[in-house]
Every structure is written in C-alpha cells, then in structure tokens.
N, C-alpha and C positions, 0 to 999 in steps of 0.2 A: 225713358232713354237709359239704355246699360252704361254703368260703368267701364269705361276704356282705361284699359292700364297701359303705358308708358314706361318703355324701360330705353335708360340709356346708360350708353357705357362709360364706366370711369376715363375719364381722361387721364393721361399718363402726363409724368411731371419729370422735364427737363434735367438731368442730374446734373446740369453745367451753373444753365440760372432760373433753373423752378419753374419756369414757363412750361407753357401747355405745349405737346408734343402731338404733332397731327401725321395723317397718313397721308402723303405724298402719292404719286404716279408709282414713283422707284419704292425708296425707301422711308420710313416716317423717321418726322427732322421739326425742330423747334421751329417756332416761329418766329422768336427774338433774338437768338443768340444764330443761328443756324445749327445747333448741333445735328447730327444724322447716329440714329440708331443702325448700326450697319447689321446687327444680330438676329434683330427681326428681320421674319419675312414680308419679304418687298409684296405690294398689292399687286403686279404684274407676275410672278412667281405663284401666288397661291392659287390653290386649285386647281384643276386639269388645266387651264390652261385654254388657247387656241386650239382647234382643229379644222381642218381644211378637207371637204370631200370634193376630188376633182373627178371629172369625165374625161372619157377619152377620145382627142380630139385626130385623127389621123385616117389611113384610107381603108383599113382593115376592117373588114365586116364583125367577124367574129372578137373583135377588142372591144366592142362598142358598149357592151354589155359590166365589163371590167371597170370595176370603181380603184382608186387609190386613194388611200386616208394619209392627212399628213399635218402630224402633230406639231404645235410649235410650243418651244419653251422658251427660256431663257439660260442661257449657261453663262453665267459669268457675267463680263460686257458681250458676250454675242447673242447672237439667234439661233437656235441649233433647231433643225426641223428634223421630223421620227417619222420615217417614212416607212408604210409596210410592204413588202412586196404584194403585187396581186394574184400569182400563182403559187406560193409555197407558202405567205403569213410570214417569211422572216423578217427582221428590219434590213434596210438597204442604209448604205453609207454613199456620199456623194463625194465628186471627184471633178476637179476643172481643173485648169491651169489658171494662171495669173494673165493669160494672152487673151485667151476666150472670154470674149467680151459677147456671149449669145446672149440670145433671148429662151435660150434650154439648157435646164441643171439635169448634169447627168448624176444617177444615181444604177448602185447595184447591189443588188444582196449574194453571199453567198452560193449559192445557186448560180451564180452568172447572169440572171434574168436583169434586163437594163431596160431602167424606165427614165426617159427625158421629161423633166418638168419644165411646162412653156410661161417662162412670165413673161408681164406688160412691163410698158414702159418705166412705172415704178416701182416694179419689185414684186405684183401683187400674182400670186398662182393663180393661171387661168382653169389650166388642162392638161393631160400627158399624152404623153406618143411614144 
C-alpha cells in the first residue's frame, strides 16, 4: 500500500481570544468569542463566482439560437449580476422602478440592444426575451 500524505492547513488564531478562527458562508469569524475577519476574502466572493447560462425563451425564431451569460457576484451587501449583451459582447446595466413588481429585469448595453430577464417566483433566472 503507498503512502498517502496529508496536508492540512494551519488554522488561524483569534487576535481577540486565541481561539480557532473558521471559514464561515460570508466571512471567517471565531468560534468563541465571535470575532469576524472582515479583511479576508468572504468564501462567497472568491473565485469566479456564479454563472448563469440562459435560453431564449420568446416567439422569435431567429433568437432562439442566442445564449445570454450572466455573471453573479457579490458587491458589498448586494448581488450585482454581469450581464453580456448577445449581439455586440458589451456588459448591459439594468434598470426597474421601485413600482415594477415583474417577473422581467430589464437590462441594456450600450448599444441600445434590450434584454428582459424572466425570473420565477423566487428570484431564480429562468430565461430571456
């Protein structure tokens, strides 16, 4: 049988009360005391991140073919999603009112080119139009 080698990482030590300091959803934060490292990077921030490839869901023949990618990150306390346009590659910026209660986020780059995002009932991207 080979030898299997085992590596683990240092654990980080609490600068408040010495305690073991763990990685969290957000941010890593003691166990005993509650301290939060707010300097590190939160495990929901690192790395690319989410992405979302949607289809197009609408009555246009020739869209059908048309994929939209759309990036999620984290900005701050929000969600900020990166949306590429599918005609020109630019990012598109999105736009509602505080009234508009759809079920479609509108987005547009640039260009003018305007893509409706269709979510479900809880938030989740289905499809665009």
């Amino acid at each position: 049988m080979a030898n299997t080698v085992i590596t683990i990482a240092p654990l980080r030590t609490c600068p408040r009360c010495r305690g073991n300091i763990v990685d969290g959803y957000f941010e890593p934060h003691c166990l005993q005391c509650g301290y939060v490292d707010y300097d590190a990077p939160s495990v929901a921030t690192r790395g690319q991140g989410l992405s979302y490839t949607l289809r197009y869901q609408g009555m246009k023949a020739h869209l059908r073919d048309l994929i939209v990618t759309v990036g999620v990150r984290a900005d701050g306390n929000c969600t900020a999603y990166d949306i590429v346009c599918p005609w020109c590659g630019k990012p598109m910026r999105g736009f509602w009112t505080e009234r508009q209660r759809e079920v479609r986020k509108r987005y547009r780059c640039r260009e003018n080119h305007l893509v409706f995002i269709v979510v479900d009932d809880k938030g989740e991207m289905m499809a665009w139009e």
